[in-house]
N, C-alpha and C positions, 0 to 999 in steps of 0.2 A: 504494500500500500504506500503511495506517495506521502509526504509529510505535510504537501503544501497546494490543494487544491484550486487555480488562478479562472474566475472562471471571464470569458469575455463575449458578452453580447454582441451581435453587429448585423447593422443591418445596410447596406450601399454604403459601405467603407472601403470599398478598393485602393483608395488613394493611402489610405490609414493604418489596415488591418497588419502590415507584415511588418513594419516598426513597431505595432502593438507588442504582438507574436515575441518577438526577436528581443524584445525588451527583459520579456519573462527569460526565456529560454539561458543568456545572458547574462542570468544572476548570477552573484557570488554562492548560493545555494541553490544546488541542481534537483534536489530530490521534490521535487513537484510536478505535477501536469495539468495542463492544459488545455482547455474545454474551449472550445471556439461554436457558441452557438448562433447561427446563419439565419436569422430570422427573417426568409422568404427575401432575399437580398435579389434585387434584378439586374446587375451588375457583376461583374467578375469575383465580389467576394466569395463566395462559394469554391470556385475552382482557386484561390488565393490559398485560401483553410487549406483545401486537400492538399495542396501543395507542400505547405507547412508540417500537414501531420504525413508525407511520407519522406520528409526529410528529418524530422525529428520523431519516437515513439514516444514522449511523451507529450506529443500534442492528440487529443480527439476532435472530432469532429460530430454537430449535431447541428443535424438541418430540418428547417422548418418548415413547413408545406403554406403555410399563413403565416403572417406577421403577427405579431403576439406583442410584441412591445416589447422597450426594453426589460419592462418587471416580466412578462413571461417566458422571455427568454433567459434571466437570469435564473428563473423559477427551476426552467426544465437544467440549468446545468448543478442548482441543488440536488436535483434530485437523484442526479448522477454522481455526483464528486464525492470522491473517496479519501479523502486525505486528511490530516487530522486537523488541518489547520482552513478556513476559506478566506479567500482576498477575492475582490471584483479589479475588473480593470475594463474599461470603456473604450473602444475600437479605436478612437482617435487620440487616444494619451498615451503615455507610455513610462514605465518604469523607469527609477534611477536603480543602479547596478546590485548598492548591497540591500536596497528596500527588504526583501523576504528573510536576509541573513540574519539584518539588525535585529527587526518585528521577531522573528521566532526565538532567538537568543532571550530577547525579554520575556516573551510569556513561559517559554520554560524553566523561568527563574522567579517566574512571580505566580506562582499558580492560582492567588487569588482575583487574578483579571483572568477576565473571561474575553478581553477582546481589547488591540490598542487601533490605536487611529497616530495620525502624524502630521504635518504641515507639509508644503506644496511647490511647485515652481506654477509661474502661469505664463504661455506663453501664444502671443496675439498674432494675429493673422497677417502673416505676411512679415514677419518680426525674425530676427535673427539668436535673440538673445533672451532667455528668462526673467520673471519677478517670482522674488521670493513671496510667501502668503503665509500668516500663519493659521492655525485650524485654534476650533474653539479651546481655552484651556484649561476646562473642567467639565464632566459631564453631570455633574453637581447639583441635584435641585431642578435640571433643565426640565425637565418632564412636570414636577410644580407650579413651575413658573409660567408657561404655557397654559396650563389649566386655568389656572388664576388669570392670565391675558385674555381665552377665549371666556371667560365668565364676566370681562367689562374692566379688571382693574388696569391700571397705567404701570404694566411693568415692562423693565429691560430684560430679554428674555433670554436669547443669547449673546453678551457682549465680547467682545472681539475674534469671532469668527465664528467657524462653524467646520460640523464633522465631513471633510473630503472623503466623498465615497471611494475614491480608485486608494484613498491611504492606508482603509482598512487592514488588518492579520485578525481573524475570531475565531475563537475553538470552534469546528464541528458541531461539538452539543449545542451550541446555541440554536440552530435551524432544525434541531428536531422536532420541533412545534411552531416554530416561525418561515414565514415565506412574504415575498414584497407582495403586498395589495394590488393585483389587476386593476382594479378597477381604476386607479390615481394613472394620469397621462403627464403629473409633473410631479415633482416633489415627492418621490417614491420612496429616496433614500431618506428625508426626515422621518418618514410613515416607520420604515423599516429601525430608527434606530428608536423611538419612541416604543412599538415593540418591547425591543430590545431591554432597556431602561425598563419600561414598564412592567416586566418579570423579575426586575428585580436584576439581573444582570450585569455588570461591573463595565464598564467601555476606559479605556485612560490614555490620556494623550503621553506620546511617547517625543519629545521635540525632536525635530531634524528633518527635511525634504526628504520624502518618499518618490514623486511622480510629478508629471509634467502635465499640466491640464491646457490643453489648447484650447485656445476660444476661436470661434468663426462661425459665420453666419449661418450653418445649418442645424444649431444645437437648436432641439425644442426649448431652451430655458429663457432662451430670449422673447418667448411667445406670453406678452404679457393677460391675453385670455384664459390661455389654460394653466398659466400662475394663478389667476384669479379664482378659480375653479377645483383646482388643487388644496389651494390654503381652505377653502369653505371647507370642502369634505373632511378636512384633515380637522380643523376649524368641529366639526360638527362630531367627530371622534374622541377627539377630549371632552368636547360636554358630557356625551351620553358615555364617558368610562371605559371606552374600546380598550384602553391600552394600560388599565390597570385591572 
């Protein structure tokens, strides 16, 4: 069984996917593999994956017949990943080198986290060079404090950042009862770590850049609609107690 389960959504990433790939592959820790889920891509990412998984064996490959989104297709490479540890990583970003080394070192040394998170580069379209980001630095209360926000009070919820998906390392155990909510088309990963939080679970920020998050113009996140629509449901989830 691999140690370190990476899994990566993609959907019309050809431009993206084999810097993804090659990112993981890469690492200062090799005992990992790699889940490349294809979700109905109509572009070359498909024959990209296969590529990848026959020049490397621990890359898979799982293709999608419909598009499922990214929380569905992240869904189905839960359900598959064998490893003891899960990381996501998103088509168009890409690992720094000892990311998987650092993150597993720690949690094998702190067995009372169940899951770290890490800070970030961010790097803009068309740009040569990274910015450093840092991620929220406590997961502390965050899940309170939200409650209390959607119930009317005036509070600061998360100040100075927030939890990067692609920075994650989290035991396995966690997703034995947890999965991203379909239904959400933005903000999947807050849903996902409130979850998380919300069972009682440990998350700790670990400082130091893990990943490179590129911006450019095809990220859903820019689409201030289905922000809008995201935050309600999520919004309407802490009221009614979803997540405790």
């Amino acid at each position: 069984m691999p140690l370190v389960s990476i899994i990566i959504p993609a959907h019309n990433r050809e431009l993206y996917l084999e810097k993804a790939v090659r990112s993981v592959l890469e690492q200062t820790l090799a005992d990992l593999e790699v889940i490349i889920v294809n979700d109905a891509s109509t572009d070359n990412t498909g024959p990209i994956a296969e590529q990848l998984a026959q020049e490397d064996t621990r890359v898979r490959v799982i293709h999608h017949q419909e598009n499922k989104l990214r929380s569905g297709a992240i869904n189905t490479g839960l359900d598959t990943a064998q490893g003891r540890y899960i990381c996501f990583l998103d088509s168009d970003d890409y690992y720094l080198n000892n990311k998987l080394e650092r993150q597993v070192s720690f949690l094998e040394s702190h067995p009372e986290n169940d899951g770290i998170y890490g800070d970030y580069e961010i790097l803009l379209e068309n740009a040569t060079e990274t910015k450093p980001a840092n991620a929220l630095p406590s997961t502390e209360g965050v899940l309170t404090r939200l409650i209390a926000k959607a119930q009317g009070e005036e509070i600061e919820v998360m100040p100075g950042g927030y939890i990067p998906s692609c920075s994650i390392l989290i035991r396995s155990s966690v997703f034995n009862t947890i999965r991203f909510d379909t239904t959400l088309r933005n903000m999947e990963d807050l849903d996902m770590w409130l979850q998380i939080l919300g069972k009682g679970f440990i998350l700790t920020r670990l400082p130091g850049s893990t990943y490179v998050y590129r911006r450019h113009g095809e990220q859903k996140s820019g689409n201030p609609e289905k922000m809008k629509l995201a935050r309600a449901l999520i919004e309407e989830k802490l009221l009614n107690g979803s997540y405790l």
